[in-house]
N, C-alpha and C positions, 0 to 999 in steps of 0.2 A: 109730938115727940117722934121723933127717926126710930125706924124698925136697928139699922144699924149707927153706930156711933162711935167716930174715932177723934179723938182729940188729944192733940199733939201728941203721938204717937212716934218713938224714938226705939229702933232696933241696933243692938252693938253684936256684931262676931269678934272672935279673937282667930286669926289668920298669922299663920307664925309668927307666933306671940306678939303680935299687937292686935289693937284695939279696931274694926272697920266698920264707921258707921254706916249700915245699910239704908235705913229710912232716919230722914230728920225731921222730928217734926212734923208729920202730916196730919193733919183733921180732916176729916169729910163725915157725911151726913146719908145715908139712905132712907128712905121714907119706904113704907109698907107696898109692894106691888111696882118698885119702881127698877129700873134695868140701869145700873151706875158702871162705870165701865174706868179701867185704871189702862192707859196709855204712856208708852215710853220705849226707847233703846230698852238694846239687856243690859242689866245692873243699873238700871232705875230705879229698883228699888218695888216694883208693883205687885211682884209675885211674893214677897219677903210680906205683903199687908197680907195679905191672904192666911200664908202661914202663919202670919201671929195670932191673927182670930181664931185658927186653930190651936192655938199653942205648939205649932212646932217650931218657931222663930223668938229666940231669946228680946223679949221685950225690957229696952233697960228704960222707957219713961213714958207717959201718958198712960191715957184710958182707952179700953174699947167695952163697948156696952150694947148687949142685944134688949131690943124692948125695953130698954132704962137700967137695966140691972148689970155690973160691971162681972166679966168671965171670970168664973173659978178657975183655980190653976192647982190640979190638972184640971180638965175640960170632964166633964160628966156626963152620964148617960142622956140627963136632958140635954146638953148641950149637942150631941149627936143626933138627935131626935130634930131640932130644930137645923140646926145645921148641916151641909154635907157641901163635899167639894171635889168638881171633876178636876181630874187633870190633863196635862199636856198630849202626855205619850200612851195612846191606849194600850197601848202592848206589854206598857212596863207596869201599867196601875193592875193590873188582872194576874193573878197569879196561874203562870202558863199552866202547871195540872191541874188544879179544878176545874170541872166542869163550869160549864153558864148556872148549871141550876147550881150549883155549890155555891157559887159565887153571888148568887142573888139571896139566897135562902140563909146564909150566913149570918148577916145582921138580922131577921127575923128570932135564929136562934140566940144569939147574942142578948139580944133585949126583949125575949119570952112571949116572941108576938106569936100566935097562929095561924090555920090557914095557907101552908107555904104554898100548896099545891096552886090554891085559887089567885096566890097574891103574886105568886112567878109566873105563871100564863099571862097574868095580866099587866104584869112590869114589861116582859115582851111584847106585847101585844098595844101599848101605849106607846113603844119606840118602836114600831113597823117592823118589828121581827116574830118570824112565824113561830110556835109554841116547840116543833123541831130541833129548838134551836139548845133546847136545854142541857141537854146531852151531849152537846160539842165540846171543844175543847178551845181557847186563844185562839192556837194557830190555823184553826180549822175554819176562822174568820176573818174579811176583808177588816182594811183600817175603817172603816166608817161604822161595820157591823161592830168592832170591837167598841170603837165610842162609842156607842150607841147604848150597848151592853153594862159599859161604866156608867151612863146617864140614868140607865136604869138603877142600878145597883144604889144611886146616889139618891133614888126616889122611895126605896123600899122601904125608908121610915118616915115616907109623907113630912118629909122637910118643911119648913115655909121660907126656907134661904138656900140656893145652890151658892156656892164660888167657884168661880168659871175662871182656869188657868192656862191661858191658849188653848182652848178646848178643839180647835178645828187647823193647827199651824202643823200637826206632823199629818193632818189628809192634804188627797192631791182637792184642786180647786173645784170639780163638780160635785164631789161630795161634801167638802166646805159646807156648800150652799145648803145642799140638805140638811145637815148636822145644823145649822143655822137657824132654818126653816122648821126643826123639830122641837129645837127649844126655844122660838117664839110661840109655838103654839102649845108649848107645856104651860109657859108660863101663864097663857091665858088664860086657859083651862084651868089652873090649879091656883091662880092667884100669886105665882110664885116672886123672890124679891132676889135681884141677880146681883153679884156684885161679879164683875171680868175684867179678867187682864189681858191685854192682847198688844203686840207691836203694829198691829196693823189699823190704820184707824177708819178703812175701809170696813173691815167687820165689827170694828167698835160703832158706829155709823148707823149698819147694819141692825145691829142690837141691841142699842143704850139709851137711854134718855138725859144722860148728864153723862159728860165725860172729865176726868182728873188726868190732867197730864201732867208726868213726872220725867225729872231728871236728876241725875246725883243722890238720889231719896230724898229728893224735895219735891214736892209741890209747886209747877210751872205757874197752873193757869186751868180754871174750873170754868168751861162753858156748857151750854143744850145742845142738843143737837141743831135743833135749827141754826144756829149760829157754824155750828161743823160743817152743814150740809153748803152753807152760802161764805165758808172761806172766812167768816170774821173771827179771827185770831187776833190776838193782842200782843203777843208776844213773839220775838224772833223764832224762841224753839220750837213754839208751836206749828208757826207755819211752814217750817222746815221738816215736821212731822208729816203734814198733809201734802207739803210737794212731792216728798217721795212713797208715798200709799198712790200719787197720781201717776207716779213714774210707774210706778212696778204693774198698776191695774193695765195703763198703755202696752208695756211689756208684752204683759203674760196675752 
C-alpha cells in the first residue's frame, strides 16, 4: 500500500462566475521513503495537488488517502503532525515580525509539545544555521537562510511527508543547489517521503525517483528517473519539457 494515494482526483474554482477546472482527473501513488516529483508549465495544475492534500484547494471529485485512510476535511492536528509543506517564496511563508525562534516554536506550542529550547537549536542546527540565529528577524536573512528556516519550521513536528512547492525557483542558482543538497540529506536521515512540484525538470531530475508530468491538469505521462536522465520520453509534451530545462541549463 502507497504511503500517499491520489485517485482520480478533480479540482474546480469558480473564477468570474464560472466553473475552471484546475486538475482532471489525476491519480498517482507514493510509496513510503520515496521522492515523487509533479512537473509542468504554470496552470498545470501541480501546485493545486499539493494544496488539495492540504485542503486548501476546493476538491469537487476523487480520493486522496495518507496510509490507506482517506483526509478529514477539515485537515486535523494528526494530519499536521504527518504532513507539512514548504513553499515557493521564502519571504512570504515567514511572518516578516516574528522572530526565527517564534517562528519555529510556534507549532511546538500549538500541539503542546515541550522542550522548545532543545528542539529550536536543534531544527537550526539540522538545516546549517548557527543557534544565533534565533533572534533575527525575516529580513535579517539571505533567501536561502530564509528557506532553510521554513524547512526547518516544516520539520518541527517530525512529519514523515514534506510537500515541496518550488522550494528552490525564487533562490539565485548556487544556492539552488544547496537547498537541494540539504533536503536530499534530510530525507535520508529521517526516512522522509517527498512529494515536489517544480517547472524545472532539471531539479526534479535532481530530486525524484518517479516523475508525473502534467498539462491542462491532466496527467501527461509518468516515468523514473532513469528514463529522465537518458531522454526516453513518450510523449511530444514531455519532451518538449526536457528540451527547454536543456536550453536554460546551456544558458545560465
Amino acid at each position: 500500500m502507497a504511503l500517499i494515494e491520489i485517485e482520480n482526483l478533480s479540482v474546480t474554482f469558480t473564477a468570474k462566475g464560472r466553473p475552471v477546472r484546475a486538475v482532471k482527473g489525476v491519480s498517482l501513488a507514493v510509496e513510503q521513503g520515496e521522492s515523487y516529483g509533479l512537473v509542468g508549465e504554470s496552470g498545470s495544475g501541480k501546485s493545486t495537488i499539493l494544496r488539495a492534500i492540504c485542503g486548501l484547494a476546493p476538491v469537487s471529485g476523487g480520493t486522496i488517502r495518507i496510509g490507506g485512510q482517506p483526509l478529514p476535511s477539515p485537515r486535523g492536528a494528526d494530519f499536521s503532525r504527518r504532513v507539512q509543506m514548504v513553499f515557493q517564496d521564502p519571504y512570504a511563508s515567514l511572518h516578516p515580525r516574528h522572530t526565527i525562534d517564534r517562528t519555529l516554536s510556534e507549532p511546538l506550542a500549538i500541539h503542546g509539545i515541550g522542550n522548545t529550547d532543545q528542539r529550536v537549536t536543534q531544527a537550526l542546527k539540522d538545516v546549517g544555521l548557527p543557534p544565533n540565529f534565533r533572534f533575527r528577524f525575516p529580513h535579517q536573512l539571505s533567501g536561502g537562510q530564509r528557506q532553510r528556516v521554513a524547512i526547518a519550521r516544516a520539520l518541527m513536528l517530525e512529519p514523515s511527508i514534506l510537500l515541496l512547492d518550488e522550494p528552490t525557483s525564487a533562490l539565485d542558482a548556487s544556492v539552488q543547489a544547496e537547498t537541494l543538497n540539504l533536503l536530499n540529506r534530510l530525507c535520508a536521515e529521517r526516512g522522509l517521503t517527498f512529494l515536489m512540484v517544480s517547472h524545472d525538470l532539471a531539479v526534479i531530475d535532481h530530486m525524484c525517483d518517479r516523475i508525473l508530468v502534467m498539462q491542462h491538469g491532466q496527467a501527461v505521462e509518468e516515468l523514473p528517473r532513469e528514463a529522465l536522465a537518458k531522454a526516453e520520453m513518450k510523449t511530444d509534451y514531455a519532451r518538449s519539457l526536457f528540451a527547454a530545462s536543456a536550453d536554460r541549463m546551456l544558458d545560465a
